[in-house]
N, C-alpha and C positions, 0 to 999 in steps of 0.2 A: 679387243680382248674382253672377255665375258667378266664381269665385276665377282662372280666365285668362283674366278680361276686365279685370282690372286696369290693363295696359299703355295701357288707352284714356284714363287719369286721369293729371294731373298727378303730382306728389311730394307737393307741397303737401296735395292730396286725398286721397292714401293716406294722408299722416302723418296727418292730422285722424281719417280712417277709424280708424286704427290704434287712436291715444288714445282714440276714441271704444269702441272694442271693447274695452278693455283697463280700461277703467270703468263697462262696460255691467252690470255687477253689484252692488247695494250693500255687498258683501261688501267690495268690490274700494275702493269709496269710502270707507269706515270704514278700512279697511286704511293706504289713501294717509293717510287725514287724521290717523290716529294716528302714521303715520310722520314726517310732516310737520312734527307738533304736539314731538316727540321727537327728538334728536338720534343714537343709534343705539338702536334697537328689541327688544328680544329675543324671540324664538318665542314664549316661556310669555307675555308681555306681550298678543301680539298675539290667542294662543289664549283669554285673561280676555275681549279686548276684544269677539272675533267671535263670536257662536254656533251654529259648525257646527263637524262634525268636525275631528279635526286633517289627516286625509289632504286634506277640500277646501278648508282655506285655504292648506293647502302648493300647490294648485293655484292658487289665487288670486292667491298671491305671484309664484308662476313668469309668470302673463301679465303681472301688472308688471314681472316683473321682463325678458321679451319685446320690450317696447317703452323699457328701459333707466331706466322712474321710477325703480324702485328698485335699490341695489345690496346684497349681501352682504357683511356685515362677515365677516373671519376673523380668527383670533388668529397668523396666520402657522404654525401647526402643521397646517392644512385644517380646524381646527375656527371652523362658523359660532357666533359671539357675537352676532348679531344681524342689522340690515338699516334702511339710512338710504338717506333722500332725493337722491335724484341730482337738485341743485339744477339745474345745465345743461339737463337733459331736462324739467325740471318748467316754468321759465322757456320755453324752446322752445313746451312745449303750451299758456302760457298766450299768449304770443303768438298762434299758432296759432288758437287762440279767439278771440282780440280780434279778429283778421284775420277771421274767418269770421264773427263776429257783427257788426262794423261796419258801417256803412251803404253799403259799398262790398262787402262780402262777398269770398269766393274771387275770386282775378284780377283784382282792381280795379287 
């Protein structure tokens, strides 16, 4: 699908889109679910946990962090201490899920 044909889709169906893109990697899954499993997360942590480079899981993080799963801890000085679950947007997507897998699907 062409990226300005979007407008033709509800919200509803971009946000699903969105989540959906933004976990379309296993990288991206192991990532969430160590976050998840953790209360604030730190780089070195999540560099043990994933086994790729460190430039592509700093990429990894960034599409999460695009669609607001996750946020950036800092220590109030601009330095990042880590990175925890943005519960709000976590609940949202699973709703969002349930809604789209239900037996009524999208726009029931």
């Amino acid at each position: 699908m062409a990226h300005h044909k979007a407008y033709l889709f509800d919200i509803e169906e971009r946000t699903i889109a969105a989540y959906c893109k933004a976990l379309a990697h296993p990288a991206r899954a192991r990532i969430l679910r160590c976050i998840k499993e953790n209360r604030i997360v730190p780089f070195e942590q999540i560099t043990r946990e994933v086994p790729l480079a460190v430039a592509t899981i700093q990429e990894h993080l960034l599409r999460l962090q695009l669609v607001q799963l996750i946020e950036v801890m800092g220590d109030g000085s601009g330095k990042v201490i880590g990175y925890k679950l943005n519960e709000l947007v976590y609940e949202e997507m699973q709703f969002a899920f349930e809604t789209l897998l239900s037996e009524g699907g999208v726009n029931s």
